[in-house]
C-alpha positions as CSV (number, residue, x, y, z in Angstrom):
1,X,-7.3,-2.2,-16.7
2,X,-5.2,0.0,-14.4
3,X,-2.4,-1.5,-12.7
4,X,-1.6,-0.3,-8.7
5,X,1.3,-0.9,-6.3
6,X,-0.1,-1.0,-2.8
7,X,2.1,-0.2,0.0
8,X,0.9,-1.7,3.9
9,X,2.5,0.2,6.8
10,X,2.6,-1.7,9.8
11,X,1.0,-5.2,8.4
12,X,3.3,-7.5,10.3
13,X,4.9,-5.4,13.6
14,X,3.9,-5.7,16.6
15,X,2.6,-9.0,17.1
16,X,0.5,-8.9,14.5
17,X,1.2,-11.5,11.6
18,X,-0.8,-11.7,8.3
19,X,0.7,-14.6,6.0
20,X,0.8,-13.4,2.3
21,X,-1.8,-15.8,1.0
22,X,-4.3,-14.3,3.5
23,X,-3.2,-10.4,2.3
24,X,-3.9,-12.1,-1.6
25,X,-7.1,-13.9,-0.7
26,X,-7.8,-10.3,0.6
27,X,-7.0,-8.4,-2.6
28,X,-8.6,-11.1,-4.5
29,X,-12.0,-11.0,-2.9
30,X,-12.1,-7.1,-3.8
31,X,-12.1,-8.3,-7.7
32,X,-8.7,-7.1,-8.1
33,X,-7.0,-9.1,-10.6
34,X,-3.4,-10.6,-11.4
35,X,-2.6,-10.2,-7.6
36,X,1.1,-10.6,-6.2
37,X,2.4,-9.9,-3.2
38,X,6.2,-9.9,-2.1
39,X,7.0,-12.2,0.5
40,X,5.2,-11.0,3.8
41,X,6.5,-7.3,3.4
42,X,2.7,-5.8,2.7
43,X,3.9,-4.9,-0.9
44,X,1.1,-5.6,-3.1
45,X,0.6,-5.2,-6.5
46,X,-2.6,-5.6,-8.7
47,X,-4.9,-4.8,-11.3
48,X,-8.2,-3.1,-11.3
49,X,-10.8,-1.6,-13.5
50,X,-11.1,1.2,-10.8
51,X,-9.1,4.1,-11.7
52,X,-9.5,6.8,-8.4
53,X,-6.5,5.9,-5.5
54,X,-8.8,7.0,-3.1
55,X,-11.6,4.9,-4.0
56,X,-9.2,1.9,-3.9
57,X,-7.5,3.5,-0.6
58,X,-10.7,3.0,0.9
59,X,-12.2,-0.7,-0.1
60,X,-8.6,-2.0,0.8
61,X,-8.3,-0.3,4.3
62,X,-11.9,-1.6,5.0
63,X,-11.1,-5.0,4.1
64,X,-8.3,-5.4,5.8
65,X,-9.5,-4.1,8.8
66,X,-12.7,-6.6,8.6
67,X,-10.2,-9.2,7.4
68,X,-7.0,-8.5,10.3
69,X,-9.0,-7.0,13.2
70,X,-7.2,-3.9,13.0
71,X,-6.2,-0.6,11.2
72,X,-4.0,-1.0,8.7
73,X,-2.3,2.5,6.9
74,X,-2.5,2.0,3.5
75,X,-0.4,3.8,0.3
76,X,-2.1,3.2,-3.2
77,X,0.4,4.5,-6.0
78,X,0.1,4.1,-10.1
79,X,3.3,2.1,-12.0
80,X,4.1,5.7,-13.7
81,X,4.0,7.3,-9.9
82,X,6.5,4.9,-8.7
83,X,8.4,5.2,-12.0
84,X,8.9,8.6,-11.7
85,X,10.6,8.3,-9.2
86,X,13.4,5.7,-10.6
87,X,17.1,6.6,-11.1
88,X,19.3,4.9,-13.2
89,X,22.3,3.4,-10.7
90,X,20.8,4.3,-7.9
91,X,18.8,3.1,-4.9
92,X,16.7,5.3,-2.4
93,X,14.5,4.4,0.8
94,X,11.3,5.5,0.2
95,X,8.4,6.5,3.4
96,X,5.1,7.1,2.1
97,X,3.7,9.8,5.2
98,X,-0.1,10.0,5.5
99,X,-0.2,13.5,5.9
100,X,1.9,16.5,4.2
101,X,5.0,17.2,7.1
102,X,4.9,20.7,8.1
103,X,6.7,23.6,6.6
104,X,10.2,23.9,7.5
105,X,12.3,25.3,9.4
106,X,9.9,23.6,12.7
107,X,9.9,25.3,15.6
108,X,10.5,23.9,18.9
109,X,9.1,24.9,22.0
């Protein structure tokens, strides 16, 4: 059983409102197991015997946007992933981009 922190962008802007037991009926009906969410924040975590990101990437965004009506961007990360990236006595804001950013320095017309 792998275990998966899913990250929503946009789940609950722009007049759109999705209570979090609809986002965990959601999850559930996928056969993902031991489901949580955090408050309405589109934070959810889960387990499943799926192991490819990608694969789960996919049902979820196709659920949701069967479930909500609309696209919803969605971040699938491992516990180790988010792990890595912990600090002892220190906090950090974190933005998951769907893309890779361009090179830097960018150049302005």
């Amino acid at each position: 059983m792998h275990r998966f922190v899913v990250f929503l962008r946009g789940i609950n802007v722009g007049g759109h409102i999705v209570v979090k037991e609809k986002l965990k009926e959601a999850f559930t009906s996928l056969s993902f197991q031991n489901v949580s969410t955090y408050k309405q924040s589109g934070n959810v975590i889960f387990e499943t015997d799926l192991a490819n990101p990608q694969d789960i990437k996919v049902k979820i965004e196709e659920k949701l946007h069967s479930t909500v009506g609309y696209e919803v961007a969605t971040f699938v990360r491992t516990i180790p992933q988010l792990k890595s990236q912990e600090k002892e006595g220190t906090s950090f804001l974190v933005t998951f981009l769907a893309i890779e950013p361009p090179s830097f320095p960018l150049q302005f017309l």
